[in-house]
C-alpha positions as CSV (number, residue, x, y, z in Angstrom):
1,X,99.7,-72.3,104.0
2,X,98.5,-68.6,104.8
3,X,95.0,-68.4,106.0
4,X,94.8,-64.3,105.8
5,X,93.4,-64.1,109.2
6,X,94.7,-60.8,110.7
7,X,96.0,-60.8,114.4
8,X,97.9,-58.3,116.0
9,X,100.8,-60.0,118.6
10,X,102.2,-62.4,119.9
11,X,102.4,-60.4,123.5
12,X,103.8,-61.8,126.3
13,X,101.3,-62.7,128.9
14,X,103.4,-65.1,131.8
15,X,107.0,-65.3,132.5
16,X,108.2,-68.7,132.4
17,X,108.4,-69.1,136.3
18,X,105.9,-67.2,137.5
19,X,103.4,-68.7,140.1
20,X,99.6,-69.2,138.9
21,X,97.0,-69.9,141.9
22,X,94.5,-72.6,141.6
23,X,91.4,-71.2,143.1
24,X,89.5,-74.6,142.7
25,X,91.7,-76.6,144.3
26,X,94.0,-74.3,146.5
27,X,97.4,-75.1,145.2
28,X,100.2,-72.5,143.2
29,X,101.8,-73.8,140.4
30,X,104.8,-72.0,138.7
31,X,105.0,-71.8,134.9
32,X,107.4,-74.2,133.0
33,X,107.3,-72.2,129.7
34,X,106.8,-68.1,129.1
35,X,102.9,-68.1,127.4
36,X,102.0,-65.7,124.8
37,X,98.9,-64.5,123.8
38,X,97.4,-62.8,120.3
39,X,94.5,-61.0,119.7
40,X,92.2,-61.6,116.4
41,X,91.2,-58.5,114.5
42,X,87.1,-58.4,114.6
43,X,86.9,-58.7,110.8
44,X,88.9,-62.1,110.7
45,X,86.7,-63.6,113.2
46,X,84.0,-65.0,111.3
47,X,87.2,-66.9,108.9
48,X,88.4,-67.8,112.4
49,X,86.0,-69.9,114.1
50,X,84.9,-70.9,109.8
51,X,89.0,-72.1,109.5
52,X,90.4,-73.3,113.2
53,X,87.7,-72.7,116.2
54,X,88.4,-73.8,119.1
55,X,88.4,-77.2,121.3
56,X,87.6,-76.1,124.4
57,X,83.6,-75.6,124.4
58,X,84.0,-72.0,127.2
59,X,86.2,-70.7,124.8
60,X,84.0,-71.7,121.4
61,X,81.1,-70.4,122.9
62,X,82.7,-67.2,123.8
63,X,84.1,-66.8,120.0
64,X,80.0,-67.1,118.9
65,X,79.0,-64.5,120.8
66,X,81.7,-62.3,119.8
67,X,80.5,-62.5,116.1
């Protein structure tokens, strides 16, 4: 199914491996699996958050302002 929702990517962000510091709790982790990121193009937004959204409330709320 193709929801025409325009995204440039994927990038690679983090090299499987590489250590990520936990601020909150003071303790470095190292990645399992590389982790890539995309970017959605400002006029598929709004069919975006209509068609998937997000889970995680930080991230939802962020995706609201941005349109």
């Amino acid at each position: 199914m193709k929801l025409n929702i325009e995204v440039t990517g994927p990038h690679l962000g983090v090299k499987k491996g590489t250590p990520i510091y936990d601020k909150k709790i003071g303790k470095t982790y190292y990645t399992t699996k590389d982790a890539y990121y995309l970017y959605i193009r400002a006029n598929s937004r709004r069919k975006f958050a209509e068609l998937i959204g997000f889970t995680i409330k930080r991230k939802m709320e962020k995706l609201m302002k941005a349109l």
